[in-house]
C-alpha positions as CSV (number, residue, x, y, z in Angstrom):
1,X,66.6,56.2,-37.2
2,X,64.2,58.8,-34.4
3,X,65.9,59.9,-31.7
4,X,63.2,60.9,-28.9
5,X,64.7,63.6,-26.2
6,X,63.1,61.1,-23.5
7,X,65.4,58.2,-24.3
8,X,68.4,60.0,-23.2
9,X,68.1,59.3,-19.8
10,X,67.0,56.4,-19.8
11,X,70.0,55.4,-22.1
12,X,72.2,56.5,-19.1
13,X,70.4,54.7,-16.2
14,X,67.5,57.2,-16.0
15,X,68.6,58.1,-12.9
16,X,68.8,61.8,-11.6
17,X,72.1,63.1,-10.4
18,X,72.8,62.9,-6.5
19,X,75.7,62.9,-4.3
20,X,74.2,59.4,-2.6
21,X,75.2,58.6,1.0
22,X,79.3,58.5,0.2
23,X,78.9,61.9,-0.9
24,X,76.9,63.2,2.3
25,X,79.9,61.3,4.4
26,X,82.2,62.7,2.5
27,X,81.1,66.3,2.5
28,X,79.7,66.0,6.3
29,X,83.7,64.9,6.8
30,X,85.3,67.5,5.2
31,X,82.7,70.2,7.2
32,X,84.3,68.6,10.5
33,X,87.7,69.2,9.7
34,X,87.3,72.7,8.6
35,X,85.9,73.5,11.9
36,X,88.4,72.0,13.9
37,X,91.2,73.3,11.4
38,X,89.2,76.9,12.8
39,X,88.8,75.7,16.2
40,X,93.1,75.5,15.7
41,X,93.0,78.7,14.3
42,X,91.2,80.6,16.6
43,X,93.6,79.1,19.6
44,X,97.0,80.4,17.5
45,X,98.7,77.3,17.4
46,X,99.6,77.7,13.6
47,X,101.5,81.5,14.9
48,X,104.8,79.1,15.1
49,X,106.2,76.3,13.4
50,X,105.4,73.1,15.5
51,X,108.8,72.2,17.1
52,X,108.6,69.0,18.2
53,X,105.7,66.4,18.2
54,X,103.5,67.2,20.9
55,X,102.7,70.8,19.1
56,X,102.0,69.0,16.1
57,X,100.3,66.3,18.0
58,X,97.7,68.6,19.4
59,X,97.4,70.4,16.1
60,X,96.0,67.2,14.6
61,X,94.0,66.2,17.6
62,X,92.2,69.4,17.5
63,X,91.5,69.1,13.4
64,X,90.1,65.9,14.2
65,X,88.2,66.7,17.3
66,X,86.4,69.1,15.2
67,X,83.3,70.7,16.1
68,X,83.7,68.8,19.9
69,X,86.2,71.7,20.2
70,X,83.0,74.1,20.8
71,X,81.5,71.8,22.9
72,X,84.1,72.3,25.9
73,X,87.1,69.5,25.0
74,X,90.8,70.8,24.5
75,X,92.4,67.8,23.3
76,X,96.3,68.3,23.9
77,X,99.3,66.4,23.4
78,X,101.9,66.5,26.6
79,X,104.4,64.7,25.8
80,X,105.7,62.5,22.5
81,X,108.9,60.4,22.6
82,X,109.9,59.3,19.1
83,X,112.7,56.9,18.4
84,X,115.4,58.8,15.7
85,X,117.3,56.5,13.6
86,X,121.0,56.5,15.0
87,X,123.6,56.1,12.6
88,X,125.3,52.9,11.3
89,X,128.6,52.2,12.3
């Protein structure tokens, strides 16, 4: 039985390793949110615990405005009403 050196690749598809074009998404994606999670940084809103859900609100809107934040937009949350559970009787 020969084993040639060259056949290995070709055994496994013979293709050459590459990220492909999920891979550039997915790294592209992750870039964006780092700079927004910056952008967040660099306008103190982690200094305090959010306390209710407009602060956390406009945490996330600024992560996922990303590098936009550079580019002049503030995104903020005003106000957020959410509905609490009330208690059975």
């Amino acid at each position: 039985m020969r084993t040639y050196a060259a056949d290995g690749p070709r055994m496994r598809g013979g293709r050459r390793s590459s990220m492909g074009l999920a891979g550039i998404v997915a790294v592209l994606l992750f870039v964006w949110l780092i700079i927004g999670a910056v952008a967040a940084g660099q306008r103190h809103y982690y200094d305090s615990a959010p306390t209710n859900c407009a602060s956390t609100g406009t945490i996330a809107v600024t992560i996922f405005a990303g590098p936009l934040n550079y580019m002049g937009v503030n995104p903020k949350i005003a106000d957020c009403q959410v509905d609490l559970p009330q208690p059975s009787p």
